[in-house]
N, C-alpha and C positions, 0 to 999 in steps of 0.2 A: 344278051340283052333281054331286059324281062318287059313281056308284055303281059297285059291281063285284058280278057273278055268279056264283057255281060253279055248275057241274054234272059228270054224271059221275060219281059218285060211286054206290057199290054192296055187293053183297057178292060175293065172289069166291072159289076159293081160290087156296090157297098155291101158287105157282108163276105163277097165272097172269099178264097185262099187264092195266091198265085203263091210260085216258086222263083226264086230268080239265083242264076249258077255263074261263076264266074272261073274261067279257064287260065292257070298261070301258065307260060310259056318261058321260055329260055331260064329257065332253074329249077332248083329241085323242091318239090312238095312241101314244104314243112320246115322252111328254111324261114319262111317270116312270120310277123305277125298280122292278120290281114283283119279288113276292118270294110263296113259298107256306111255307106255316107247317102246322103238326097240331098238335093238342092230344087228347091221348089223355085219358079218366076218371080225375080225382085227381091230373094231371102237369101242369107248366105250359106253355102255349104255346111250340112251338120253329121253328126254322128249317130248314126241310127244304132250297130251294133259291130262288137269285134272280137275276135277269135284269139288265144295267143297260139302261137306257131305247132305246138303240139295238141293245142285242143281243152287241155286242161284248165283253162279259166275264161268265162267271157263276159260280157259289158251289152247292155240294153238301154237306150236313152228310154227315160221314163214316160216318155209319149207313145212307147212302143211294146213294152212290158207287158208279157203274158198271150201278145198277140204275135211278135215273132222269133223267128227261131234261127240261132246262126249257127253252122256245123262246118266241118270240113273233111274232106276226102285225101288224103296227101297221098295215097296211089295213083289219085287219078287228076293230081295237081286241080282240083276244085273245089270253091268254095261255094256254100247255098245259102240262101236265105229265104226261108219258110214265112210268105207274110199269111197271117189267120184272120178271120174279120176285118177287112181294112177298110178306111174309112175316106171320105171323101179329102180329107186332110192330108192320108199318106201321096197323094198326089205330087211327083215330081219326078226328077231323072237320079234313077240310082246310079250311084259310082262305089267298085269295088277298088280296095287299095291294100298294097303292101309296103310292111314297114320292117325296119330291124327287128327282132325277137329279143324286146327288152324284154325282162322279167314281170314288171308292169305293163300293162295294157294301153296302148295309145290313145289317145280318146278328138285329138283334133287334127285337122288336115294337115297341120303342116309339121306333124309327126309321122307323117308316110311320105315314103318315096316314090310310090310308084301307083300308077292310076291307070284302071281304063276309062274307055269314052261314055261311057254311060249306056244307062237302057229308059226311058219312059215308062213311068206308068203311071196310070191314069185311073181313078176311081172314080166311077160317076154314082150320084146319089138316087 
């Protein structure tokens, strides 16, 4: 059974960097393609950035470009996301998710199968 984990997640302010890691369990490393999503109060689930399963090609919603960074660890079944200057707007509950390792990059929710519960974060200005 695959589960996945966020943590990381805080309050911060505006300007500063957090990290946020997310843990796969019950499979192996680099068996999907995983992808980080937010969901802000009242907004729908979007697609912040995603990884393909070996690492080789990734995807940045253009809200986020240049400010964070998606990488992945498949020894140590994890995946990161480097957020850099963040702005009171990145404000919501991050969700890490895995999806088949299609050749293309997933880019909406309901191209993943598998989800953790989230982590919070909170930029204050």
């Amino acid at each position: 059974q695959v589960q996945l984990a966020e943590s990381g997640g805080g309050l911060v302010q505006a300007g500063d960097s957090l990290r946020l890691s997310c843990l796969l369990s019950g499979s192996t490393g680099g068996t999907y393609n995983m992808g980080w999503f937010r969901q802000a109060p009242g907004k729908e689930r979007e697609i912040v950035s995603a990884i393909m399963w070996n690492g080789g090609s990734t995807y940045y919603a253009d809200s986020v470009k240049g400010r964070f960074t998606i990488s992945r660890d498949n020894a140590k079944n994890t995946l990161y996301l480097q957020m850099n200057s963040v702005k009171p707007e990145d404000t919501a509950v991050y969700y890490c998710a895995a999806g088949v390792p299609w050749l293309r990059l997933q880019t909406t929710p309901g191209q993943y199968a598998y989800w953790g519960r989230g982590t919070q974060v909170t930029v204050a200005s």
